[in-house]
C-alpha positions as CSV (number, residue, x, y, z in Angstrom):
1,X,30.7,-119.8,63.5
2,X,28.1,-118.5,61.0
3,X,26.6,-121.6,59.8
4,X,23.1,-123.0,59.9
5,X,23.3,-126.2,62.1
6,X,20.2,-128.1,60.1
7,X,21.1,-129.9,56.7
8,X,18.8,-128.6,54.2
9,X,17.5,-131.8,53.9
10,X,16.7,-132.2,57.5
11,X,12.9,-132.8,58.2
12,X,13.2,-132.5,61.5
13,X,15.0,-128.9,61.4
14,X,12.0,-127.4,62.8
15,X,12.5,-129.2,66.4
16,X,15.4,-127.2,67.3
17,X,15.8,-124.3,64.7
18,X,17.1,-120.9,65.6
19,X,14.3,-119.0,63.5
20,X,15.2,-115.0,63.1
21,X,12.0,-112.7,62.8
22,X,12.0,-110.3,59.8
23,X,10.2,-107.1,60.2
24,X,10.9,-106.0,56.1
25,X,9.3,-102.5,56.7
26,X,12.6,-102.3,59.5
27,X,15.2,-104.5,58.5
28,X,16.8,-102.9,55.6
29,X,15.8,-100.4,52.9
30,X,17.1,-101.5,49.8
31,X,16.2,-99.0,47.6
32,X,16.6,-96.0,50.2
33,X,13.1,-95.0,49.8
34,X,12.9,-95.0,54.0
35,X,10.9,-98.1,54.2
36,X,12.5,-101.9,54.5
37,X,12.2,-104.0,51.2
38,X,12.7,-107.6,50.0
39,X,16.2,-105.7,48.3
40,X,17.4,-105.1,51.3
41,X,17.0,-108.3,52.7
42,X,18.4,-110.4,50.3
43,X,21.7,-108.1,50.3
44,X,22.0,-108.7,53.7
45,X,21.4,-112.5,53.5
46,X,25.6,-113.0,54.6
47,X,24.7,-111.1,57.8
48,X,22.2,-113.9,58.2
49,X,24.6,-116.6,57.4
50,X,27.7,-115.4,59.6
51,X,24.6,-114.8,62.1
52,X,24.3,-118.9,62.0
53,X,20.2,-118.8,62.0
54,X,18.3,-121.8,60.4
55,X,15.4,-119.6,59.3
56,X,13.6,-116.1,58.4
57,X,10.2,-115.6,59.8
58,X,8.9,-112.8,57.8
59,X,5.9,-111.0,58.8
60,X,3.4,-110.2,56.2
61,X,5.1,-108.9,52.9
62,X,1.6,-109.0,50.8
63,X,-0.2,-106.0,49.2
64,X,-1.3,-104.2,52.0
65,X,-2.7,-100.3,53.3
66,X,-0.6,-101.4,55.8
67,X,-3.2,-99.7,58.7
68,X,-1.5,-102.5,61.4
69,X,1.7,-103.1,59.9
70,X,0.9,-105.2,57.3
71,X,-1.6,-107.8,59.1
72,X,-4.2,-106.1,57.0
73,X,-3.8,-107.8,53.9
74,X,-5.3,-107.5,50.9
75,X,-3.9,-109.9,48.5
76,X,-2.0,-113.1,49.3
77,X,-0.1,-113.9,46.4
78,X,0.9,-109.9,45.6
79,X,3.8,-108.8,47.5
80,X,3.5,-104.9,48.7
81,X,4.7,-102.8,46.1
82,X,6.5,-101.0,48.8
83,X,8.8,-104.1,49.8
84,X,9.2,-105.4,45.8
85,X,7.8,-108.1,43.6
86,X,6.6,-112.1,44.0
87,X,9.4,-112.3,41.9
88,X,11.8,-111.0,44.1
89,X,10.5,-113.0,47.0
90,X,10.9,-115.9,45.1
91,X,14.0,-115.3,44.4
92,X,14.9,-114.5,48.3
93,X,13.3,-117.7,48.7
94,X,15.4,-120.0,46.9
95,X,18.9,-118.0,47.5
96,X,18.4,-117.8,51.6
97,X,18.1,-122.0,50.8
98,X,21.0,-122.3,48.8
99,X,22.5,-120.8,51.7
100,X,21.0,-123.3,54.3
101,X,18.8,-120.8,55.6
102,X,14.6,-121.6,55.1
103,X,11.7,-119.5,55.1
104,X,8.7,-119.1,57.0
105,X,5.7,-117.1,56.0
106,X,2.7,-115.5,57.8
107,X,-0.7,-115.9,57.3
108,X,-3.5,-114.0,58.8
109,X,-6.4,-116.1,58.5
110,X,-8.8,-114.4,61.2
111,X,-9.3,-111.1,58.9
112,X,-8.4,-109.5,55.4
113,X,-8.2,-105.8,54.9
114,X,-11.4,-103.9,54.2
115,X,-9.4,-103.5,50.4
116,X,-9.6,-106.7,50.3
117,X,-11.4,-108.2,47.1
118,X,-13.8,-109.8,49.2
119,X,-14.6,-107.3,51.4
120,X,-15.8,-104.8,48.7
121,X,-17.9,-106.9,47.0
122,X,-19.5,-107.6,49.6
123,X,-19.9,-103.7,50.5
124,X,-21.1,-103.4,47.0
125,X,-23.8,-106.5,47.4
126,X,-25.7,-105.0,50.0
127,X,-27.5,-106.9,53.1
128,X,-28.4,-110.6,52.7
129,X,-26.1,-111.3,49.7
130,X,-24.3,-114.2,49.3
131,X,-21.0,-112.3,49.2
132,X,-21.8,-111.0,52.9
133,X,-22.1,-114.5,53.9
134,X,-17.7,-114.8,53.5
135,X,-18.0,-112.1,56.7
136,X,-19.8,-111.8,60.0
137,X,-22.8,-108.8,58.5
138,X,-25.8,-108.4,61.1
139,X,-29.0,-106.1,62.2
140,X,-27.7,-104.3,64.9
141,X,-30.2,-104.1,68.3
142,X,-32.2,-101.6,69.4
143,X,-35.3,-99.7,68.4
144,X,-33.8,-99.0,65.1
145,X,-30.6,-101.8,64.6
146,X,-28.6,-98.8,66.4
147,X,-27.0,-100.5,68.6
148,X,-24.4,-102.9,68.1
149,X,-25.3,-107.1,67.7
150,X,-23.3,-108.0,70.7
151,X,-20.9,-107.0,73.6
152,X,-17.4,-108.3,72.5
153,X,-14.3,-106.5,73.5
154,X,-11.7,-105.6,71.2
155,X,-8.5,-107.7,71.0
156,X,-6.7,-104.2,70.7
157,X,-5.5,-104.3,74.8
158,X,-6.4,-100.8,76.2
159,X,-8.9,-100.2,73.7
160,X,-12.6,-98.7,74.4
161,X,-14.0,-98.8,71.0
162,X,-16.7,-101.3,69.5
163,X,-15.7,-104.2,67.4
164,X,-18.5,-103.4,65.0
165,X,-19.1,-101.1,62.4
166,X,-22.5,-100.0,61.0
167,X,-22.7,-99.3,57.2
168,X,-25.0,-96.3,55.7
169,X,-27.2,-99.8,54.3
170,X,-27.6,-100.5,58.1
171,X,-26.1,-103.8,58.1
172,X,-23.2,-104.1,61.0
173,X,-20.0,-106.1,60.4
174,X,-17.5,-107.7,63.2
175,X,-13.5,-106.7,63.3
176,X,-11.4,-108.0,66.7
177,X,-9.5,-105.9,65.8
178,X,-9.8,-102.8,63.8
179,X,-12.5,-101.5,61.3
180,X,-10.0,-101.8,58.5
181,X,-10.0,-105.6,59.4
182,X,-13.2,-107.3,58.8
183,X,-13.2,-111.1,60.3
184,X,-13.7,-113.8,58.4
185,X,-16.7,-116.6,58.4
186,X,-14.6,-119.5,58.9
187,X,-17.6,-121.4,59.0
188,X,-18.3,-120.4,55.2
189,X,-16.4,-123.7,53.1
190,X,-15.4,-121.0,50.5
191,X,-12.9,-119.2,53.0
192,X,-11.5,-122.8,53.9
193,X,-10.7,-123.1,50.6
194,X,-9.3,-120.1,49.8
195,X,-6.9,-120.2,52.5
196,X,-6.1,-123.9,51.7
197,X,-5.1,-122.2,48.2
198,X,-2.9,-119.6,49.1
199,X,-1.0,-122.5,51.9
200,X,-0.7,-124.3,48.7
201,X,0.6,-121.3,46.4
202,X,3.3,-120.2,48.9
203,X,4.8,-124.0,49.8
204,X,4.9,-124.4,45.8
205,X,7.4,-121.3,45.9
206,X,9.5,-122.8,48.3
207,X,8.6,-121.9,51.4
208,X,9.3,-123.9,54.2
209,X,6.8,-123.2,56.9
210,X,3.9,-120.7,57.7
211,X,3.1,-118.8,61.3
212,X,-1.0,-118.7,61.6
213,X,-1.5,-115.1,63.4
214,X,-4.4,-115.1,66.1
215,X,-4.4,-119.0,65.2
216,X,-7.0,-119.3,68.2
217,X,-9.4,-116.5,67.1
218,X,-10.3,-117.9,63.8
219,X,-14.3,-119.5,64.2
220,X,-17.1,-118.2,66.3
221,X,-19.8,-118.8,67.6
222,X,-22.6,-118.8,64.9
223,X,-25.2,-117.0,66.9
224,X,-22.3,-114.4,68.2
225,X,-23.9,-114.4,72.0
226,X,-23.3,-112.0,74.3
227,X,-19.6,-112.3,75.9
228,X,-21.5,-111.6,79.4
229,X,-24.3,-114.0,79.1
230,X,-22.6,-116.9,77.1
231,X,-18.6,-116.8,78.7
232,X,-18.4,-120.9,78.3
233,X,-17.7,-122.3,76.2
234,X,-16.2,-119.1,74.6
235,X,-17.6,-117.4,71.6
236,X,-14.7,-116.6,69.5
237,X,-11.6,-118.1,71.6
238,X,-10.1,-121.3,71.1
239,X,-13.1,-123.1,69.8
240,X,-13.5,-126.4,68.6
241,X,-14.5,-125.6,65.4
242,X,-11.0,-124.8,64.9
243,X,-9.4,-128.5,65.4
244,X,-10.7,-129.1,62.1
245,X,-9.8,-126.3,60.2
246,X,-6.0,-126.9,61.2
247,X,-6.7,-131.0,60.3
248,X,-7.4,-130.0,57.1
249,X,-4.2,-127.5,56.9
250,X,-1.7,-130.1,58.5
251,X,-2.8,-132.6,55.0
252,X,-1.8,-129.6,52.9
253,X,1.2,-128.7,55.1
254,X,2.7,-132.6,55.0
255,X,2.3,-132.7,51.0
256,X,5.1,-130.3,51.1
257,X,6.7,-131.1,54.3
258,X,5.6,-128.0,55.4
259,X,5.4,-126.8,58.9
260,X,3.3,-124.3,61.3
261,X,3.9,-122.6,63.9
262,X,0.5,-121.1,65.5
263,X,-0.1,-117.5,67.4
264,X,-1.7,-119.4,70.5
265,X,-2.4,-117.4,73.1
266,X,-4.3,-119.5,76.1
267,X,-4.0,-120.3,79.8
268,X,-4.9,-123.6,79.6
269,X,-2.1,-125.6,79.3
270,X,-4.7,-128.6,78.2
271,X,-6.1,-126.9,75.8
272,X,-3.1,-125.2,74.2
273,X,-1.5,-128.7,73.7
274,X,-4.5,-129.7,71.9
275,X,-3.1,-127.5,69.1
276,X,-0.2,-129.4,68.6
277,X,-1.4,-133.0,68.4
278,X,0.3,-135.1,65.3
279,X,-2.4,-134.1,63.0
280,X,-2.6,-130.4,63.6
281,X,0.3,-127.9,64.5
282,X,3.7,-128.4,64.6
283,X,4.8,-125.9,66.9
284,X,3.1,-123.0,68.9
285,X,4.6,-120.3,70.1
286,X,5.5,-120.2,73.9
287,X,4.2,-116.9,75.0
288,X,4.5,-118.1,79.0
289,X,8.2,-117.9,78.9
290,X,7.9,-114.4,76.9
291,X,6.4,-112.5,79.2
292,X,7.7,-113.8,82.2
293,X,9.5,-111.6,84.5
294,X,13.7,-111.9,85.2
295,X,13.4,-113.6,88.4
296,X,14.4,-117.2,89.3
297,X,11.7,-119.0,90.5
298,X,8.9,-117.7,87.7
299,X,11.2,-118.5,85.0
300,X,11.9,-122.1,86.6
301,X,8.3,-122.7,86.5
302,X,7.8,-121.3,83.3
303,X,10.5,-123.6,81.7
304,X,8.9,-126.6,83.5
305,X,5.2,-126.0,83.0
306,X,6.0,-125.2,79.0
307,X,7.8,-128.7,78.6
308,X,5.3,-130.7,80.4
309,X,2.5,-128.9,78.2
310,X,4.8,-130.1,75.2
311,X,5.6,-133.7,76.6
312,X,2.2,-135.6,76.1
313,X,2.0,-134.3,72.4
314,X,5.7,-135.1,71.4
315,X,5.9,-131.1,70.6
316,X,9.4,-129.1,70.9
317,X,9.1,-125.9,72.8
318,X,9.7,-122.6,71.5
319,X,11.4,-119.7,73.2
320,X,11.1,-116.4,72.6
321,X,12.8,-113.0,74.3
322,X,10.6,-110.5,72.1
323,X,8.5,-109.9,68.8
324,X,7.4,-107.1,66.9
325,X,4.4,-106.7,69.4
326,X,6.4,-107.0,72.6
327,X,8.9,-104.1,74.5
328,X,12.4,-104.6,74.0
329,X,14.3,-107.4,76.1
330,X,16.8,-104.8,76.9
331,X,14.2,-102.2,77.9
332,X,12.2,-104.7,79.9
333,X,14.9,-106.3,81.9
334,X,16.0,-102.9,83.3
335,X,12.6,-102.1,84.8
336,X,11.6,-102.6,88.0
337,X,8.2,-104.7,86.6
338,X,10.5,-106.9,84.5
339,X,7.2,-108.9,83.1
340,X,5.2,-108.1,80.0
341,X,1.7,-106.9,79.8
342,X,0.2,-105.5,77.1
343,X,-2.1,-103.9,79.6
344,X,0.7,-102.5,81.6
345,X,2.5,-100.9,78.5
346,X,2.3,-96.8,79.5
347,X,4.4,-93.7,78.6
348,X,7.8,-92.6,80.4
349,X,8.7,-95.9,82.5
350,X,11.6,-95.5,83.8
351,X,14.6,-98.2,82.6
352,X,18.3,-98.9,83.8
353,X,19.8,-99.9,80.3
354,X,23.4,-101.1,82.1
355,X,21.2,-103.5,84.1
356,X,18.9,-104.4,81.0
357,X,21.6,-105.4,79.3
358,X,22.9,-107.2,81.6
359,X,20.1,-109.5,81.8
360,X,19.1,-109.7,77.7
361,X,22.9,-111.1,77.6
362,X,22.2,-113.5,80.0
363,X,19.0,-114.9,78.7
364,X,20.2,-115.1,75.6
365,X,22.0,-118.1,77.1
366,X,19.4,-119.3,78.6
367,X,16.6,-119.1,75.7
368,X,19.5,-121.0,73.4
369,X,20.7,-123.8,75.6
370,X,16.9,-124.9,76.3
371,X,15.6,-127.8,74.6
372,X,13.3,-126.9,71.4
373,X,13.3,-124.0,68.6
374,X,14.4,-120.5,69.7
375,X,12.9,-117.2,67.3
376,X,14.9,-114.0,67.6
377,X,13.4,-110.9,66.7
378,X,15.1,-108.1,64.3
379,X,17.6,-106.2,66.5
380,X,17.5,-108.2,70.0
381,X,21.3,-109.7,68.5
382,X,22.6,-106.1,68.6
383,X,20.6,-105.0,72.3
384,X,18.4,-102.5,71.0
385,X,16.3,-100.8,73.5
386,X,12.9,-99.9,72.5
387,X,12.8,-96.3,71.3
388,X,11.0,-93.9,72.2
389,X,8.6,-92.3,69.1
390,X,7.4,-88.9,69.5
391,X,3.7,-89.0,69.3
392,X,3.4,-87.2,66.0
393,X,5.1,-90.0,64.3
394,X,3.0,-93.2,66.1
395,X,1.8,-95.0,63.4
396,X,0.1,-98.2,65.4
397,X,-3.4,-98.6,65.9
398,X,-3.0,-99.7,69.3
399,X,-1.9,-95.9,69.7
400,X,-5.1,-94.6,68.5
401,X,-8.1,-96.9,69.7
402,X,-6.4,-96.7,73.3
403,X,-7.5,-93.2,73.2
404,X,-3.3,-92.4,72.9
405,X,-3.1,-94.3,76.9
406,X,-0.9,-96.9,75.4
407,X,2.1,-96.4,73.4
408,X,2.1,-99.1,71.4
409,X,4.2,-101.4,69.9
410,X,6.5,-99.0,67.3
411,X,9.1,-98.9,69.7
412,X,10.3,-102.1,68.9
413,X,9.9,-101.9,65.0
414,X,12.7,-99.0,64.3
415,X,14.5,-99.7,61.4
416,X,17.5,-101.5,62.1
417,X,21.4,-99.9,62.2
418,X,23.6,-101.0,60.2
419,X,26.7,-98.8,59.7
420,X,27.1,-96.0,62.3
421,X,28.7,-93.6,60.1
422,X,26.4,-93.9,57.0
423,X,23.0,-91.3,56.9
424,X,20.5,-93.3,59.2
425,X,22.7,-95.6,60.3
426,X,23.0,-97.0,57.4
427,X,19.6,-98.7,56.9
428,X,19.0,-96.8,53.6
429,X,20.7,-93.7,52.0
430,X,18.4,-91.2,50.7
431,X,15.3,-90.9,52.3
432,X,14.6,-90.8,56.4
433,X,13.0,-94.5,57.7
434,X,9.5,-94.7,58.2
435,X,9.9,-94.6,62.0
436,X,12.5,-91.9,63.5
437,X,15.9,-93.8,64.8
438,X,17.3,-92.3,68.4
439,X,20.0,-90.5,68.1
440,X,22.2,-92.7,69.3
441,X,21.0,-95.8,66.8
442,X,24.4,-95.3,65.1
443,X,26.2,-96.9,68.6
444,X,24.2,-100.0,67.9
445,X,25.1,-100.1,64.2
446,X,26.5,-103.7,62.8
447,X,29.6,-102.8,62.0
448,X,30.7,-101.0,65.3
449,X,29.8,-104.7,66.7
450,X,31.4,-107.1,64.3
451,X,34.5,-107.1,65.4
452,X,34.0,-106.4,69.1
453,X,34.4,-109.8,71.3
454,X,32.3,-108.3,73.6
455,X,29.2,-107.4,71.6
456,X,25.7,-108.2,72.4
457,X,26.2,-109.7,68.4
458,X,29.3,-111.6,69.0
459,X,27.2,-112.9,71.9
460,X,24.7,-114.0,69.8
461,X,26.9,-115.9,66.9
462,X,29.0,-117.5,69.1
463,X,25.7,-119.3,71.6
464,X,24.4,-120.0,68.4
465,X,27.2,-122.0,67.0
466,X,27.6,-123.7,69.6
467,X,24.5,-124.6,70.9
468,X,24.4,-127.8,68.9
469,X,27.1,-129.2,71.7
470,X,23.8,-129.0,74.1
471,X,22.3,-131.8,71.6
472,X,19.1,-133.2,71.8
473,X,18.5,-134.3,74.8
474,X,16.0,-133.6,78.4
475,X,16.7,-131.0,80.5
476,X,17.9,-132.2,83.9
477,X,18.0,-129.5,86.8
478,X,21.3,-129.6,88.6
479,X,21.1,-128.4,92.7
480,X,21.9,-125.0,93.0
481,X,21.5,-122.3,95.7
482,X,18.6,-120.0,95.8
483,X,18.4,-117.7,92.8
484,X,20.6,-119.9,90.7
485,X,19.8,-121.6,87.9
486,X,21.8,-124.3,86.3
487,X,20.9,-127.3,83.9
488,X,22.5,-130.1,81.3
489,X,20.6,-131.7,78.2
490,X,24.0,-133.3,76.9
491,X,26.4,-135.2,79.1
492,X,29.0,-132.9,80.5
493,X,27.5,-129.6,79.0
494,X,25.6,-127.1,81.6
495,X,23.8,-124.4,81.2
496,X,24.0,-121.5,84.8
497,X,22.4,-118.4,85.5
498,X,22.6,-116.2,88.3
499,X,20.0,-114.2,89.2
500,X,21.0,-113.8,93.0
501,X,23.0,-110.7,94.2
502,X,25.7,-112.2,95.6
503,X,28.1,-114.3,93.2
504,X,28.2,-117.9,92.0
505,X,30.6,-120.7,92.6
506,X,30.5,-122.7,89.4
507,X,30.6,-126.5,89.3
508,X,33.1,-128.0,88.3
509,X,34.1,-128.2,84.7
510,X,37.1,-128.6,82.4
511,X,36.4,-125.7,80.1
512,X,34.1,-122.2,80.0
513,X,32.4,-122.2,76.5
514,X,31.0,-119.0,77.1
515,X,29.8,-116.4,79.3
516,X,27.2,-113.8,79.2
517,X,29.6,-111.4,81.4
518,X,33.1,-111.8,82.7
519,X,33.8,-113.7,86.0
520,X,34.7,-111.9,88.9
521,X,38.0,-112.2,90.4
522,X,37.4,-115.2,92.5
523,X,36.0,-117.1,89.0
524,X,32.9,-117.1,90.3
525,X,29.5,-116.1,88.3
526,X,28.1,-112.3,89.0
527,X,24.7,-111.9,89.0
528,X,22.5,-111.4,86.4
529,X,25.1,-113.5,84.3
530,X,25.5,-116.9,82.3
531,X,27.7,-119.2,81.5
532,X,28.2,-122.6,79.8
533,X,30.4,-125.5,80.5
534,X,31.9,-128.2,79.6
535,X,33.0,-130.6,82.2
């Protein structure tokens, strides 16, 4: 236990990678200023290690006015003072390697902060100049360029407010997502380049691969049509325009053996493989199996429709329980709507924690003995819930262009526990976090889980070392009774789940690797419960 289980040489490591997600702001304050750094990372890089992950998936880390949590950024090769220096990230680079462990990067290539070089030059240019051109600037309609160029909805779920902004000069400019996030004209050769650049700067430093945020959002329509009148093809979703751009990233990507994993949300399962042809994305994340809800037959399907979109292509999967955007597995799972919707997210829904952890445990079995690359977010190996944040302390956007309907997504981005005697629980020492901890964070603390053989993290580092026995193989679906799940990728290895409410018999088998939950008294399998075996 507690090794990676790629060779740092492996070129392949990607294919079936445990990658952990690094929130810095929450993962550990180094300096005890209240707010995550690159120091406290790197101390806690034997964590990592004993953890057993192949890689750290770091959301953005660059200068930012961090007005949505850092994917506002205003300068790619600065790190944020508030996390460290480019030195120190290059230093975490290259010690998390000497330790087997790579790193992935994130780039937000859709918008820059309105800080943003850029972006206030081209404020300072006025209409029609040249530095404009690097953004989407237009008249706005009406009698007197009033109204806004076109109807297009935010990509803020919940929200009611425009997705343009006028300027005292009159001119309009376009942001998805908020006004602090101006989009980028990808159709402009100089922002192509520019983002070729900083690919190129960060593999240089060691890097190992790079997630594209919004990878689907990235080119639009050049005449930016209504959404009403012109709904086909799309004007700013998944266009074609964008097979190129990620072409011409993959050539920069392979001259480092770099890889990508892309932000590509789309129903289509056609269309989503498109992204990861040979010459374009590696990997994409599998949002499907994400939000599904805990109940047999969906997450069946999900499992088969995500590896028959990956077949034709010759793409691994990914699987993922939660992110920094999504509600916590363990709050989820004990809710009666056991999905995820952004658009469903709302104040004061009531959860059964007992049962929601119940059913994390469990599909933390399941998510690691599938075939393909799993990502773990910050805190899911311990079974946080998501908090609860007072309103006076919200700092997401969502929060605020929702009107305050939806709570947004700082629930699951409270700083992380780490010793449950030690002032906040041990994620820093002088200063309280950025977000407020529950007050019983301390309970979910590192060190009161260690040593504990029933821990949601001894859970965790014991699937992951030994999820290599699964080995590379095809899932084959064994027969099982209704609400069962059970499968084998290696000869004589099985994954089962029960999600039925009466117990399991298991199949026959020679040895129980591991179990989510213990057996009852018959040795049968409860429900909501996995195990694996060897026969």
């Amino acid at each position: 236990m507690g090794q990676p289980t790629h060779a740092p040489n492996d070129r392949d490591w990607w294919r079936s990678a445990v990658i952990y997600q690094v929130y810095v702001r929450s993962f550990a304050d180094g300096d005890g200023d209240g707010t995550g750094d690159l120091a406290g990372v790197r101390a806690r890089l034997p964590y990592l290690v004993e953890l057993g992950v192949d890689a750290l998936w770091f959301t953005p880390w660059y200068l930012s006015p961090l007005k949505d949590g850092g994917y506002d950024v205003a300068d790619y090769r600065t790190i944020d003072p508030a996390f460290g220096t480019l030195a120190e990230a290059e230093k975490l680079i290259a010690e998390a390697r000497e330790l087997g462990i790579r790193t992935i990067v994130d780039i937000v290539p859709n918008h820059v902060s309105d800080q943003h070089p850029w972006f206030r030059a081209a404020l300072a240019a006025g209409p029609g100049s040249p530095e404009r051109e690097l953004f989407h600037f237009r008249p706005g309609r009406g009698a007197h360029g009033e109204l806004p160029p076109n109807d297009w909805p935010s990509q803020f779920v919940g929200s009611t407010e425009p997705v343009w902004t006028r300027l005292p000069d009159g001119d309009w400019y376009l942001h998805l997502f908020t006004p602090e996030q101006p989009d980028l004209n990808w159709a402009h050769p100089a922002v192509r380049q520019e983002h070729e650049d900083i690919l190129r700067f960060w593999f240089e430093r060691g890097v190992a691969g790079v997630r594209i945020d919004s990878a689907a959002l990235l080119a639009k329509d050049p005449d930016l049509p209504d959404l009403a009148t012109h709904p086909e093809p799309h004007p700013f979703v998944d266009r074609d325009e964008l097979h190129d751009i990620y072409r011409s990233w993959r050539r920069v990507a392979d001259a480092y053996d770099g890889v990508f994993v892309g932000e590509v949300w789309l129903p289509d399962a056609e269309r989503f493989a498109r992204y990861l042809r040979p010459d374009e994305l590696h990997t994409a994340f599998n949002f499907s199996f994400l939000s599904c809800p805990w109940d047999p037959g969906r997450l069946r399907a999900s499992i088969d429709t995500t590896l028959a979109e990956h077949a034709p292509v010759g793409a691994p999967a990914t699987w993922v329980l939660c992110n920094h955007d999504v509600t916590r597995t363990v709050t989820r799972y004990g809710r009666a709507d056991t999905g995820f919707d952004f658009a469903a997210k709302a104040f004061g829904t009531p959860t059964d924690p007992a049962l929601g952890t119940r059913r994390a445990r469990a599909a933390a079995l399941l998510s690691l003995a599938l075939p393909g690359a799993v990502y773990l977010y910050q805190g899911e190996e311990l079974g946080l819930p998501e908090a609860e944040i007072p309103v006076d302390r919200i700092q997401d956007p969502m929060y605020f262009r929702s009107q305050g309907a939806a709570p947004g997504r700082d629930g699951c981005r409270v700083p992380l526990p780490w010793a449950g005697g030690m002032p906040y629980a041990g994620f820093g020492s002088r200063q309280e976090p950025w977000l407020p901890q529950p007050v019983d964070w301390p309970s979910y603390a590192v060190d009161r889980q260690q040593y504990d053989p029933d821990s949601m993290l001894t859970l965790y580092r014991r699937a992951i070392a030994a999820r290599p026995l699964f080995g590379g193989g095809p899932l084959t679906w064994l027969p099982t009774p209704d609400g069962v799940l059970a499968f084998t990728r290696a000869e004589g290895v099985t994954c089962m789940v029960n999600l039925a409410p009466t117990p399991a018999e298991l199949p026959g088998h020679s040895h129980l690797m591991l179990a989510s939950g213990p057996l009852d008294d018959q040795g049968r399998l409860p429900q909501d419960t996995a195990a694996w075996l060897r026969s």
